[in-house]
C-alpha positions as CSV (number, residue, x, y, z in Angstrom):
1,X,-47.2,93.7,-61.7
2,X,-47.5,91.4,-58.7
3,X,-43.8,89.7,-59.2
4,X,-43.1,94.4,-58.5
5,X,-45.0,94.4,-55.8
6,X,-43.9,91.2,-54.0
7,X,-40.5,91.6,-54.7
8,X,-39.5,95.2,-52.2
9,X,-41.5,93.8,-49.3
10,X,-39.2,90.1,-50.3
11,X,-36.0,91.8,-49.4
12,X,-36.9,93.4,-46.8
13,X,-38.1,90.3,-44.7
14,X,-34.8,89.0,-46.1
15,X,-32.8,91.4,-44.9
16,X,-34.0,92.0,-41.6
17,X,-35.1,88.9,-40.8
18,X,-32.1,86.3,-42.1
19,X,-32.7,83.2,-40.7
20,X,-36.4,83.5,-40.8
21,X,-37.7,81.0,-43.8
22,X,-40.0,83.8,-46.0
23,X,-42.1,82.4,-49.4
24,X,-44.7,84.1,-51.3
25,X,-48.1,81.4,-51.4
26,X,-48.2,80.5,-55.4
27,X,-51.8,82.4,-55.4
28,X,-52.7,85.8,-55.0
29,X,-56.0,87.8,-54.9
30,X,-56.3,91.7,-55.5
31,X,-59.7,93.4,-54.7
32,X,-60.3,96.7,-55.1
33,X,-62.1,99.2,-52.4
34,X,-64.6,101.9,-53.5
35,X,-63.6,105.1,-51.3
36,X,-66.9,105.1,-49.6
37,X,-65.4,101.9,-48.2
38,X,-62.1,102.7,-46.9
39,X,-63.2,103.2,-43.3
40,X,-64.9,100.4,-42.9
41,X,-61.9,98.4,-44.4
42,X,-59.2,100.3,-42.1
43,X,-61.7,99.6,-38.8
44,X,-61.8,95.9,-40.1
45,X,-57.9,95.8,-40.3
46,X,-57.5,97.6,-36.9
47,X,-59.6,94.9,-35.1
48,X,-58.1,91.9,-37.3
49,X,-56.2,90.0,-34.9
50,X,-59.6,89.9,-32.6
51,X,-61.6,89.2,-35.2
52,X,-59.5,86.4,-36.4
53,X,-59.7,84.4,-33.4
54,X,-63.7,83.9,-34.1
55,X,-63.0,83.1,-38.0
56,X,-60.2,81.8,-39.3
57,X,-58.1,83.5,-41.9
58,X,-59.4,80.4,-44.3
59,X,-63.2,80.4,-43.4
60,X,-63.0,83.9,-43.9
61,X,-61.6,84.0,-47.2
62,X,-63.4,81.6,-48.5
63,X,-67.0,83.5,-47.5
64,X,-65.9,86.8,-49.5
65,X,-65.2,84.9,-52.1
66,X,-68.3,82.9,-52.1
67,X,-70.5,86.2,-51.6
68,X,-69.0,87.7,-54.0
69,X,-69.6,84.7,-56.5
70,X,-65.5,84.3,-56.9
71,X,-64.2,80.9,-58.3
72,X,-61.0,79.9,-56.5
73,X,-59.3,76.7,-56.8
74,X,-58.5,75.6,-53.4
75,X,-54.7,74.8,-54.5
76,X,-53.6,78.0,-55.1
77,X,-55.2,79.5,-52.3
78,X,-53.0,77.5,-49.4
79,X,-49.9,76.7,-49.2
């Protein structure tokens, strides 16, 4: 199901964007958001790039996880 997911959004960036070098990280997460959710989840996506200057991408991730007592092993998380 990922490898279908990855793989339209693959040729696009290869398509469009030729000489850009593109690769999937090995990892992947998928989470799931209960519909009384969703707007809190679009607001946190529409102030994303501000946010992400506080908190890194990394710290971030690695809090949800945490909270939400995830195991992750940290090489398949980063590239």
């Amino acid at each position: 199901m990922v490898r279908d997911l990855k793989a339209a959004p693959s040729a696009w960036v290869h398509e469009t964007f030729p000489a850009v070098r593109f690769a999937w990280q090995a990892g992947y997460g998928a989470f799931a958001v209960s519909k009384s959710n969703v707007e809190a989840v679009r607001a946190y996506i529409g102030r994303q790039e501000e946010h992400h200057r506080k908190q890194n991408y990394q710290d971030e991730y690695r809090e949800f996880l945490t909270r939400h007592e995830q195991e992750w092993d940290e090489r398949y998380v980063w590239d």
